[in-house]
ROLUM-463186 format. One line per field, with one value per residue (C-alpha): residue number from 1; residue in three letters; x, y, z. Coordinates in Angstrom, 2 decimals. Layout:
vose	c(NUM, ...)
drenro	c(ALA, ...)
px	c(X, ...)
py	c(Y, ...)
pz	c(Z, ...)
REM end
This chain:
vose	c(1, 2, 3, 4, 5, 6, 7, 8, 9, 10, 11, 12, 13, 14, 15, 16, 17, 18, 19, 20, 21, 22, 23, 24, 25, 26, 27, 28, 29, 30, 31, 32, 33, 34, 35, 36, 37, 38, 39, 40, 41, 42, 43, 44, 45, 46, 47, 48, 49, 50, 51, 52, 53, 54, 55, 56, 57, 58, 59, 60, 61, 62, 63, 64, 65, 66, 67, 68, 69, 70, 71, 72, 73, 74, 75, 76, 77, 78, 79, 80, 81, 82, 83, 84, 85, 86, 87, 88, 89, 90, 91, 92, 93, 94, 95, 96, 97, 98, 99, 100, 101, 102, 103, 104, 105, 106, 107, 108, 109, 110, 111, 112, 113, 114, 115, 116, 117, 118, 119, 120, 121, 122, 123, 124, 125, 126, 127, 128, 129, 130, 131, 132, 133, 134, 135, 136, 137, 138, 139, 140, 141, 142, 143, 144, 145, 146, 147, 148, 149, 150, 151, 152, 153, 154, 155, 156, 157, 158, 159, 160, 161, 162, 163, 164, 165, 166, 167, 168, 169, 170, 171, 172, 173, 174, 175, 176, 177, 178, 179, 180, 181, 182, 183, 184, 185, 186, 187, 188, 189, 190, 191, 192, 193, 194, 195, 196, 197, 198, 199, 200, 201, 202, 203, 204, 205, 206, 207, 208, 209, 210, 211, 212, 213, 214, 215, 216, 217, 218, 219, 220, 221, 222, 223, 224, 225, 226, 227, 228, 229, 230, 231, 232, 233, 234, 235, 236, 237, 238, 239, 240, 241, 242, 243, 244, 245, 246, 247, 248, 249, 250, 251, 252, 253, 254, 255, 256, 257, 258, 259, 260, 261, 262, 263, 264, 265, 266, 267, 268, 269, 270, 271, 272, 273, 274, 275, 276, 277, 278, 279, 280, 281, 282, 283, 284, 285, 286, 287, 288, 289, 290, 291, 292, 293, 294, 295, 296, 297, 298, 299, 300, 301, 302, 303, 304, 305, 306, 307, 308, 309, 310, 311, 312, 313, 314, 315, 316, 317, 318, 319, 320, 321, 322, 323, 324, 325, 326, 327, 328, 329, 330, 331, 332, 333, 334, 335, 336, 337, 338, 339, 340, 341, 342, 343, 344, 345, 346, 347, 348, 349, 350, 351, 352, 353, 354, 355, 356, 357, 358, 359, 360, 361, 362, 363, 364, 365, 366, 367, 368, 369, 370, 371, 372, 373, 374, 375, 376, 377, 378, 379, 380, 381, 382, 383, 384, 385, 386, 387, 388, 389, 390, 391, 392, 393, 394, 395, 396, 397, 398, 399, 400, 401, 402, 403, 404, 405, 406, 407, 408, 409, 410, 411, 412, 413, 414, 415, 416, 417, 418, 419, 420, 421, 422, 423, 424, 425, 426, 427, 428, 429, 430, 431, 432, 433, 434, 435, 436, 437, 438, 439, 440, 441, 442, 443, 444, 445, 446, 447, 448, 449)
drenro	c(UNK, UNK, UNK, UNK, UNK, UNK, UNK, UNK, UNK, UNK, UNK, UNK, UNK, UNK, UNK, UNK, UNK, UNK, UNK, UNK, UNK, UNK, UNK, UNK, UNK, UNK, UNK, UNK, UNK, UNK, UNK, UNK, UNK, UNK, UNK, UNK, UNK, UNK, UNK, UNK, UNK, UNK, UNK, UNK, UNK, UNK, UNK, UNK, UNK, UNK, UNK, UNK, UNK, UNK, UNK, UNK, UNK, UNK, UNK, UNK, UNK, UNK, UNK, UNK, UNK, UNK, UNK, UNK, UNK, UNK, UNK, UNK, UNK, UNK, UNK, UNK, UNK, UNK, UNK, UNK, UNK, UNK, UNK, UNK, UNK, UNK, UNK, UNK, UNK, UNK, UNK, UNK, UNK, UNK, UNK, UNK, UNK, UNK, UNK, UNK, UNK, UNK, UNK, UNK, UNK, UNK, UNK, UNK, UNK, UNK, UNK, UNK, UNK, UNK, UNK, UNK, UNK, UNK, UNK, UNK, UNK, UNK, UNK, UNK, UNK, UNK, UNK, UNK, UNK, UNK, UNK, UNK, UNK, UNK, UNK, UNK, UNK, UNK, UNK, UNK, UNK, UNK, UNK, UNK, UNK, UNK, UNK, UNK, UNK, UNK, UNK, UNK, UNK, UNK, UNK, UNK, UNK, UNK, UNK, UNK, UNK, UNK, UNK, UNK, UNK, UNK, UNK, UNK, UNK, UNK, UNK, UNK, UNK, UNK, UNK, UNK, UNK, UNK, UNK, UNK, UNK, UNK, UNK, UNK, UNK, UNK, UNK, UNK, UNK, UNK, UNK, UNK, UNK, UNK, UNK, UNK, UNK, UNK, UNK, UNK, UNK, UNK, UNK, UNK, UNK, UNK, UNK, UNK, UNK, UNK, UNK, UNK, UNK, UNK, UNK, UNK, UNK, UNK, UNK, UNK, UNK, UNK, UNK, UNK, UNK, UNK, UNK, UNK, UNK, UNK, UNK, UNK, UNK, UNK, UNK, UNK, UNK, UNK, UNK, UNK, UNK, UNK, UNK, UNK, UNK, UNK, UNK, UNK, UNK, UNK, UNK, UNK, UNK, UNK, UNK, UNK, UNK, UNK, UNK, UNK, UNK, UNK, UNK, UNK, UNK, UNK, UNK, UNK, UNK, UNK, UNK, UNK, UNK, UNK, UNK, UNK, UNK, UNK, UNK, UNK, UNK, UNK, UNK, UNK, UNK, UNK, UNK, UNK, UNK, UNK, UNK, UNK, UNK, UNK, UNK, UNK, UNK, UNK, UNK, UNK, UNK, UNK, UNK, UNK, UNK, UNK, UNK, UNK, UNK, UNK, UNK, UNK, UNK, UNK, UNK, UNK, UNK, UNK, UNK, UNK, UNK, UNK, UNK, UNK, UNK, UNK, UNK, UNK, UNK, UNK, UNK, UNK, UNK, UNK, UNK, UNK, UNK, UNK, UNK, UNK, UNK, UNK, UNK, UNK, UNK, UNK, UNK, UNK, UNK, UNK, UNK, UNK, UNK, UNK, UNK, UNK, UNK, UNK, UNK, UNK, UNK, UNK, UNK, UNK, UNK, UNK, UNK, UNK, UNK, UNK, UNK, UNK, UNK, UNK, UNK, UNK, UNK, UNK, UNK, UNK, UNK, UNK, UNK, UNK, UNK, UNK, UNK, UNK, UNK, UNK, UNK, UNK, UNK, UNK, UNK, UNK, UNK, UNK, UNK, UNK, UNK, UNK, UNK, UNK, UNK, UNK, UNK, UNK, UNK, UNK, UNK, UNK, UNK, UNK, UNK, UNK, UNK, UNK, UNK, UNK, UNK, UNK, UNK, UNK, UNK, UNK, UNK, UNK, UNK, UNK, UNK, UNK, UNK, UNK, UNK, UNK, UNK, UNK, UNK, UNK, UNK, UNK, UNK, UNK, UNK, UNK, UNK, UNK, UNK)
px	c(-93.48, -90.51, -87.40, -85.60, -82.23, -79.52, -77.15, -73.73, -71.07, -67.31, -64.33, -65.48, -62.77, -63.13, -60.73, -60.60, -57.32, -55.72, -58.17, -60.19, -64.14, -64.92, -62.21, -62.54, -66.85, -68.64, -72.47, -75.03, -78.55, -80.76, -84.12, -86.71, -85.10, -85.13, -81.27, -80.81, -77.66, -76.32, -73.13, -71.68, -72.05, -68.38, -68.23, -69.20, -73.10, -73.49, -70.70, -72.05, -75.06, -73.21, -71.33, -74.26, -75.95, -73.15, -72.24, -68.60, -66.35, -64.31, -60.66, -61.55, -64.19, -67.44, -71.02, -73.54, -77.18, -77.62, -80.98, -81.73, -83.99, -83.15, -85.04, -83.12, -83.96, -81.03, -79.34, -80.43, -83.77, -82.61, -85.83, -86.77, -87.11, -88.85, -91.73, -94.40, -94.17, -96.81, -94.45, -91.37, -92.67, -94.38, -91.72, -91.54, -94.95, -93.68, -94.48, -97.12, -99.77, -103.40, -102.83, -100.04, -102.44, -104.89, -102.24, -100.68, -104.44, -104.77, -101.47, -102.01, -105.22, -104.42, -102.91, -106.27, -109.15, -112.07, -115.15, -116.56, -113.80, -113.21, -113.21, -111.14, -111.20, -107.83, -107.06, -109.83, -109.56, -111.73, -108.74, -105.91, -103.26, -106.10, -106.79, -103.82, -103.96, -100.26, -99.32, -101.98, -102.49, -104.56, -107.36, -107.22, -110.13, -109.00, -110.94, -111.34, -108.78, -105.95, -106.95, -107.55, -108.57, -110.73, -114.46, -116.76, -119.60, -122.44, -119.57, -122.67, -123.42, -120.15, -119.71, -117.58, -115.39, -113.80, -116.54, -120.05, -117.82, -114.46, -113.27, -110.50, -107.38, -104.36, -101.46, -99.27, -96.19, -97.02, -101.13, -103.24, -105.73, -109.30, -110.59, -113.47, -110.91, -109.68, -112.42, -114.08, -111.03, -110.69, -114.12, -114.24, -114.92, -118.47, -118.01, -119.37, -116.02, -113.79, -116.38, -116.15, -112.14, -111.97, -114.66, -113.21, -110.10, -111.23, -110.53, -113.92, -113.62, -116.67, -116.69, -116.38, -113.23, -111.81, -108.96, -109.00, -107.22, -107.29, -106.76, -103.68, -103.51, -103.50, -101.31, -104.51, -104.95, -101.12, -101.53, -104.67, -102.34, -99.67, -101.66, -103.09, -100.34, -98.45, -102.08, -101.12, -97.44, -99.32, -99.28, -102.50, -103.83, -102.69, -99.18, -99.37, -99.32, -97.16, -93.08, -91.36, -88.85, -91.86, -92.33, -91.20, -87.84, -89.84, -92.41, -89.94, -88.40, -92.06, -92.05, -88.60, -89.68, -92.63, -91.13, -88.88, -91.61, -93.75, -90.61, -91.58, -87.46, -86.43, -84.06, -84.69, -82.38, -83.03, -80.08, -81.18, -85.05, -86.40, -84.52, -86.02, -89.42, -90.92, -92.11, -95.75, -94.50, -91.67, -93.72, -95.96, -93.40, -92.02, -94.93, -95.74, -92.05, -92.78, -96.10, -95.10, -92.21, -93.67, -91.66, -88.76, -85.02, -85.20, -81.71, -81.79, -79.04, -79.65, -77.38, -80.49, -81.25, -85.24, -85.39, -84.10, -85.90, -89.08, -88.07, -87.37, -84.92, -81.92, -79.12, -76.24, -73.04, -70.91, -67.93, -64.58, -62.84, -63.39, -66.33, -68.23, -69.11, -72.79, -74.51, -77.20, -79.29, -80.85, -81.63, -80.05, -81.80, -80.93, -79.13, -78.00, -74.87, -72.65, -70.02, -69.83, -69.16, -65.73, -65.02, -66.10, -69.57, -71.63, -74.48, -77.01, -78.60, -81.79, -82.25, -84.83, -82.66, -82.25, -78.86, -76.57, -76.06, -72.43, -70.56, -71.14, -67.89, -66.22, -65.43, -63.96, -66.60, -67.41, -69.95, -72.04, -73.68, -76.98, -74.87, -72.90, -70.13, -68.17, -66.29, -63.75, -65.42, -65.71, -68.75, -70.00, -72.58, -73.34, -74.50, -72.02, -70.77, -69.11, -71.92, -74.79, -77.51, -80.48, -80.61, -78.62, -77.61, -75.10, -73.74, -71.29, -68.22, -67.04, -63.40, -62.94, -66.68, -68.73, -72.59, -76.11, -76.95, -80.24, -83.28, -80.69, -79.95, -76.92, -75.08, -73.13, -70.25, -68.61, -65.68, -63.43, -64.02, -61.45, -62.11, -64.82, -66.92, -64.73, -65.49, -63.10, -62.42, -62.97, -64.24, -60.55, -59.67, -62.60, -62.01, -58.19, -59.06, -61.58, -58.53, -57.11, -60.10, -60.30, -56.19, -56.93, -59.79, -58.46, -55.14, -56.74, -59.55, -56.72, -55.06, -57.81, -59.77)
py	c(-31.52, -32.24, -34.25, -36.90, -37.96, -39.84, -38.40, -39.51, -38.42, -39.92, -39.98, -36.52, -34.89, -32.25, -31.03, -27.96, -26.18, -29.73, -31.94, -34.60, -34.24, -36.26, -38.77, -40.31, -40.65, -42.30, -43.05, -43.17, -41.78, -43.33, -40.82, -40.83, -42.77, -42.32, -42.61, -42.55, -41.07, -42.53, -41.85, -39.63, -36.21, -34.79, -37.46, -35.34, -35.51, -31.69, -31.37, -33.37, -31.36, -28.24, -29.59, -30.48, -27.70, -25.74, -23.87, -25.33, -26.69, -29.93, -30.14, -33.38, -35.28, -34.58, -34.50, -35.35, -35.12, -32.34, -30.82, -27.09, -26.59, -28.33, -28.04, -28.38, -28.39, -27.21, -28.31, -25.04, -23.26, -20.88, -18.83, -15.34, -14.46, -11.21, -12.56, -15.05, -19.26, -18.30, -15.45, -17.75, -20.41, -17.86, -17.74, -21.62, -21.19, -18.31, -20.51, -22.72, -22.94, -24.31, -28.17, -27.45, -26.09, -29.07, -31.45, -30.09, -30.04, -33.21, -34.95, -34.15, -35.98, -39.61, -37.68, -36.27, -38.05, -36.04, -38.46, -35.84, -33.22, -32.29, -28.81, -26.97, -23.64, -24.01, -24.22, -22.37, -24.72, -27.76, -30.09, -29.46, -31.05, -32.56, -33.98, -35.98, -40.02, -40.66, -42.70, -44.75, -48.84, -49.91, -50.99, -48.07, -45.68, -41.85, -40.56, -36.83, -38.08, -38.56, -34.73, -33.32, -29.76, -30.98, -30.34, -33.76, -31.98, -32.74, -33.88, -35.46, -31.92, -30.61, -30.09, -32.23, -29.69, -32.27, -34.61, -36.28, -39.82, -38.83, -41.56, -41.71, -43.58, -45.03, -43.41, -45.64, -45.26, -43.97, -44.04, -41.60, -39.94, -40.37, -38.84, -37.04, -34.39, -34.16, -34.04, -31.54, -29.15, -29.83, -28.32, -25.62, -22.43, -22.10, -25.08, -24.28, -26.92, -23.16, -21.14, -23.50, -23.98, -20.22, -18.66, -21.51, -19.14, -15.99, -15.23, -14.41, -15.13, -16.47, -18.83, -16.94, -16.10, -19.57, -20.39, -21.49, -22.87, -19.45, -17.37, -17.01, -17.81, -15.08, -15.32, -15.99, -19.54, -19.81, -19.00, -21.07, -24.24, -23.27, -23.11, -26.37, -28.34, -26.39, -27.78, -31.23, -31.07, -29.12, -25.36, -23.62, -20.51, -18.07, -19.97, -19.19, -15.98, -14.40, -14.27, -17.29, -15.73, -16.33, -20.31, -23.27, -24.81, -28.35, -25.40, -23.64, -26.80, -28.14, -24.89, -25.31, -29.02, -27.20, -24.77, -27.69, -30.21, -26.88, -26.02, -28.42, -30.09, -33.22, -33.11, -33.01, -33.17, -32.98, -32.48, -34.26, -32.52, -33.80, -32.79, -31.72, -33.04, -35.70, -39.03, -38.31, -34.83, -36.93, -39.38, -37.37, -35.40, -38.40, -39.55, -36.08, -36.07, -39.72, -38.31, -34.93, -35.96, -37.04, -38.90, -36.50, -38.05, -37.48, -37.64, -37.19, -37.44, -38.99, -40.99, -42.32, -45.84, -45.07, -42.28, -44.33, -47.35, -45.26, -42.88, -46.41, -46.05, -47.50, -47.40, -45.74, -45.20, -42.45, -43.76, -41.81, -45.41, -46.41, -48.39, -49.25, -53.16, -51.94, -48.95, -48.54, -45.85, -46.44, -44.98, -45.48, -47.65, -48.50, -51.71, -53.67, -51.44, -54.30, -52.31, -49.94, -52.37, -53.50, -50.14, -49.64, -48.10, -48.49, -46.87, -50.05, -49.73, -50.73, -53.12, -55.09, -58.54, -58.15, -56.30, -56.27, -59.39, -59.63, -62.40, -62.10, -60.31, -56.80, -54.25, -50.94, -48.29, -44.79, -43.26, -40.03, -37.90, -36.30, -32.55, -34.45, -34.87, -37.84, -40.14, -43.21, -46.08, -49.92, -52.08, -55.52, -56.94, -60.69, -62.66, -62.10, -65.56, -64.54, -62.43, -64.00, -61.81, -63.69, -62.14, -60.66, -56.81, -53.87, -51.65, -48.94, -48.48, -44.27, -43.66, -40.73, -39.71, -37.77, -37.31, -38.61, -40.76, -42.11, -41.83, -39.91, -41.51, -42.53, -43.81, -46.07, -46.96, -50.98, -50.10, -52.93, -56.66, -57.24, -60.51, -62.76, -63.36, -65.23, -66.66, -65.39, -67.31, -63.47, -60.47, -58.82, -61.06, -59.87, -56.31, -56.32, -57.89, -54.73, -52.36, -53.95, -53.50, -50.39, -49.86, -51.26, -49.93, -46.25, -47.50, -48.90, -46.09, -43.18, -44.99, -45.44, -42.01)
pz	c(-174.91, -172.95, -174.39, -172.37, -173.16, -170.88, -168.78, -169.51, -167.00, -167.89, -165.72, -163.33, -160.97, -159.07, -156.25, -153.86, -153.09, -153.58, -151.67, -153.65, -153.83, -156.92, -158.40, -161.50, -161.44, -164.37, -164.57, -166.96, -165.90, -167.75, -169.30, -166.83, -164.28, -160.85, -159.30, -155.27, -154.50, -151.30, -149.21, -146.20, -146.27, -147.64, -150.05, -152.84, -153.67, -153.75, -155.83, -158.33, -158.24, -158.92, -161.94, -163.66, -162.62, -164.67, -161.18, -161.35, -163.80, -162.98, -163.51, -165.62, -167.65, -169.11, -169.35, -172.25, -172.34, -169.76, -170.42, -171.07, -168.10, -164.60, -161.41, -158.28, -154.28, -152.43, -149.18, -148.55, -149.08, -151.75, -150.99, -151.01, -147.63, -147.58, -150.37, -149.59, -150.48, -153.57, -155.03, -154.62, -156.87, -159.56, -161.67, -162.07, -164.04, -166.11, -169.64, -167.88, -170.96, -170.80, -171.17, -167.99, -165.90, -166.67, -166.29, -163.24, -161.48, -162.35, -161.30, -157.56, -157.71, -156.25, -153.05, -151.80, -150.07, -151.82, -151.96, -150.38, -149.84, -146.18, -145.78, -143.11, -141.90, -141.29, -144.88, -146.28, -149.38, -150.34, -150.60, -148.15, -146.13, -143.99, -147.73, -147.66, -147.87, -147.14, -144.49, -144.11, -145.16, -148.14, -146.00, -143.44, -143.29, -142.22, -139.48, -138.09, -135.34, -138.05, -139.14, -136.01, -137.51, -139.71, -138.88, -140.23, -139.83, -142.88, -145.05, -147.62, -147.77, -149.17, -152.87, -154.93, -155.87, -158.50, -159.74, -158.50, -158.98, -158.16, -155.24, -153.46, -154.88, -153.08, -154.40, -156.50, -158.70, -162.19, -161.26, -163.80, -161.99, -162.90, -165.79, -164.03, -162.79, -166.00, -168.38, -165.66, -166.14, -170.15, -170.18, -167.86, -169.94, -168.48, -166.18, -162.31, -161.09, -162.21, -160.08, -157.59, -157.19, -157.35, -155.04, -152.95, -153.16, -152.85, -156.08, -157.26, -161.13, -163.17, -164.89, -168.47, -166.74, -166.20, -169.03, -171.85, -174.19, -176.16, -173.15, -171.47, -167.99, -165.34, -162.24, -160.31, -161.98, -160.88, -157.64, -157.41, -158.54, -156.34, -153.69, -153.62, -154.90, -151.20, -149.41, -150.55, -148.59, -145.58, -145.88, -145.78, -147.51, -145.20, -145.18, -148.65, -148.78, -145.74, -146.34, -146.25, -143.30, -140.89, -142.03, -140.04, -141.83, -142.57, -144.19, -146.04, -147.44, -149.06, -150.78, -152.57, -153.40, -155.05, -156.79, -158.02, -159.47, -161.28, -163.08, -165.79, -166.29, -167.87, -164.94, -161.30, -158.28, -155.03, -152.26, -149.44, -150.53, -147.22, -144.39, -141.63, -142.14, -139.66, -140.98, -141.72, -143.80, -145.19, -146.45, -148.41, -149.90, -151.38, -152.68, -154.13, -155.86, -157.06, -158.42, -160.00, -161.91, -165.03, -166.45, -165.55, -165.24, -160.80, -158.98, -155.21, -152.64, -149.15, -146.21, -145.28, -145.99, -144.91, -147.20, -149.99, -149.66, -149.63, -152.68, -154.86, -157.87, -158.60, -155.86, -156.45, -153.94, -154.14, -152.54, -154.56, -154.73, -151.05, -151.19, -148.11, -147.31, -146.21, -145.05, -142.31, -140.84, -137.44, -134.14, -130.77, -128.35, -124.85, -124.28, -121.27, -120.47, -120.80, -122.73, -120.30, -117.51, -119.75, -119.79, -123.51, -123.94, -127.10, -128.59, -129.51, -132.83, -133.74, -136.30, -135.59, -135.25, -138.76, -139.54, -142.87, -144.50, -143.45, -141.62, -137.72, -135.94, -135.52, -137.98, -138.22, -139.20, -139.77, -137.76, -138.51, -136.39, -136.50, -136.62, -139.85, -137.75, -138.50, -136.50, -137.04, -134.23, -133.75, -134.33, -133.27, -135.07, -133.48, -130.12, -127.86, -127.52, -124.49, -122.50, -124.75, -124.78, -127.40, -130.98, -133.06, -132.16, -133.76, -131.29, -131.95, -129.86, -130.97, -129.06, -126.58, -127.62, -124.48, -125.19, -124.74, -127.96, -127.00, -129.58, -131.66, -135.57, -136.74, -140.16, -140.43, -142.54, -142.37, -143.99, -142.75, -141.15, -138.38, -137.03, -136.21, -133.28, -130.06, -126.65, -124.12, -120.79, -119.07, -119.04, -118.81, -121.40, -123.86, -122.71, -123.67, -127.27, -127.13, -126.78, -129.72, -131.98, -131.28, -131.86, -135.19, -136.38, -135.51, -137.83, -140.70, -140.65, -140.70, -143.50, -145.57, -145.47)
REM end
């Protein structure tokens, strides 16, 4: 039975050969609570990680309530290259008893559509990535275009591999899953579900074989778990099994979040867990991570708005004493190249017509890159009183900068209001004022930072 306790963390520094990561950082995490950790990369979200991971000491403060055991996902992989995904998350089962295995079966039920499960050859497994619900409304039915290498042929046919009544349920925070799955795996010393699951594996065990809870669990009940809670995120069988060193990075990165939520921790963190995964894949991790906690204490780090708003939790800014006024995430979108024609081009965000809640007028931002880089730039967020143009918009002025933004995402700082929103008599008139916004932002921004 795991133990949750609060995280205290009181007045944290932590500096590198005289430059300031962490200054002077209090929080409480609260047991079982889920914390987003926003802010710009270099602000010191990893760092954090590391100190109460015990990987560095900090020059000051302390921490109370750290945990024993901690699972973590890495800004990088941290994977064994040369062993396969299954072998890589092995050892995070090392103490995994009978009522885990049940328990961890069970807990990736409300993520698979199995009223009759699909079967792909793909996967070789009756409940696979095909399996998946995520992404789709309440009232939407999946069809065999939405799985493309699924195969709906005689699908009444197909055994239930996880009970005659088990139906389909939407995911939703803190949802049990039906009791069929687990009263069908409480019972499985002679059960034909065990047979089933495993033959479906190429395992070949009988069912006198199956655990118990008075046998100890062989590494092929592991690796059966492992292998469908990796079918859930998208990796087949065969995916399974070959080194991780031949796996696609968006691959490679569902097998660390794995490893992470089998580890069985009162603590979880996740450093930016879901890089380099596109919406769909994103969207199903998080609702796996949301699922397989368990009541865990979950910290994650992001400098996405989107990722945070879908991950839930409380909201908290890392900001080392220079908070910013608002935060956005959003992609470039082609404007009306009136910027350009004043001699100041800007990279139009969208946001729907719906941008921060702050007063209409210019402020001096940061900007970050896609690569991380970041840069010190200008922002407009209004109507353009002079050169109306309809709604509201934000675009992004970024000094001296040379590149192709389009369809690219950026993040975006407001660290400073300048002025508000004026009609000029001119265009030269509203493109000198530009210079000065500019002059000022680039002054206020080098002070500050």
């Amino acid at each position: 039975m795991r133990k949750f306790s609060d995280v205290v963390v009181s007045g944290l520094s932590v500096s590198f050969e005289n430059k300031r990561v962490l200054q002077n950082f209090s929080h409480t995490f609260k047991a079982s609570s889920v914390t987003c950790l926003m802010g710009a990369s270099g602000i010191g979200k990893t760092t954090l990680f590391r100190v109460l991971l015990g990987l560095i000491k900090p020059q000051q403060g302390s921490i109370t309530g750290l945990p024993l055991r901690i699972a973590a996902v890495f800004q990088e992989d941290r994977l064994i290259e040369y062993v396969s995904a299954v072998e890589n998350i092995l050892p995070a089962l090392r103490n995994t008893t009978f009522d885990d295995f049940v328990e961890l079966f069970c807990a990736i039920k409300p993520l698979l559509y199995i009223k009759n499960p699909l079967f792909s050859k793909k996967m070789g497994l009756n409940m696979g990535p095909s399996a998946t619900r995520n992404g789709f409304a309440a009232n939407e039915t999946p069809t065999t275009t939405d799985f493309p290498h699924i195969t709906a042929e005689k699908i009444e046919d197909m055994p239930n591999v996880l009970g005659d009544k088990t139906t389909f349920s939407e995911f939703q925070p803190n949802i049990e899953a039906p009791s069929s799955t687990c009263d069908a795996l409480s019972s499985m010393e002679t059960t034909d579900m065990g047979g089933t699951l495993t033959n479906t594996l190429n395992f070949d065990l009988k069912p006198h074989q199956f655990p118990t809870k008075a046998k100890k669990l062989s590494n092929k009940h592991k690796i059966l778990l492992i292998q469908h809670h990796l079918a859930v995120l998208g990796l087949s069988k065969e995916d399974s099994l070959v080194p991780v060193s031949t796996l696609s990075g968006g691959m490679r990165r569902r097998v660390a979040l794995v490893r992470a939520m089998l580890a069985d921790a009162p603590l979880i963190l996740l450093d930016e867990a879901f890089k380099g995964l596109d919406k769909r894949n994103r969207r199903t991790a998080i609702r796996y991570t949301q699922l397989m906690r368990r009541g865990a204490t979950l910290i994650y780090s992001t400098h996405e708005q989107e990722v945070a708003q879908e991950m839930q939790g409380e909201m908290l800014t890392l900001d080392n004493g220079q908070k910013p006024l608002a935060v956005i995430s959003a992609k470039v979108i082609k404007g009306k190249g009136l910027g350009r024609t004043l001699g100041f081009p800007t990279a139009n965000l969208c946001v729907n017509g719906n941008p921060p809640p702050l007063k209409l007028g210019v402020y001096a931002v940061m900007t970050e890159l896609p690569s991380g880089k970041r840069l010190p730039a200008v922002l407009n967020q209004g109507k353009h009183p002079t050169l109306p143009e309809g709604e509201k918009t934000v675009e992004v002025h970024i000094p001296n900068f040379e590149g192709n933004l389009y369809g690219q995402r950026l993040t975006i700082e407001y660290r400073h209001f300048l002025r508000p929103e004026i009609t000029f008599p001119s265009k030269e008139a509203l493109s000198l004022q530009l210079q000065k916004d500019v002059d000022a932002a680039l002054l206020f921004l080098e002070e500050s930072l």
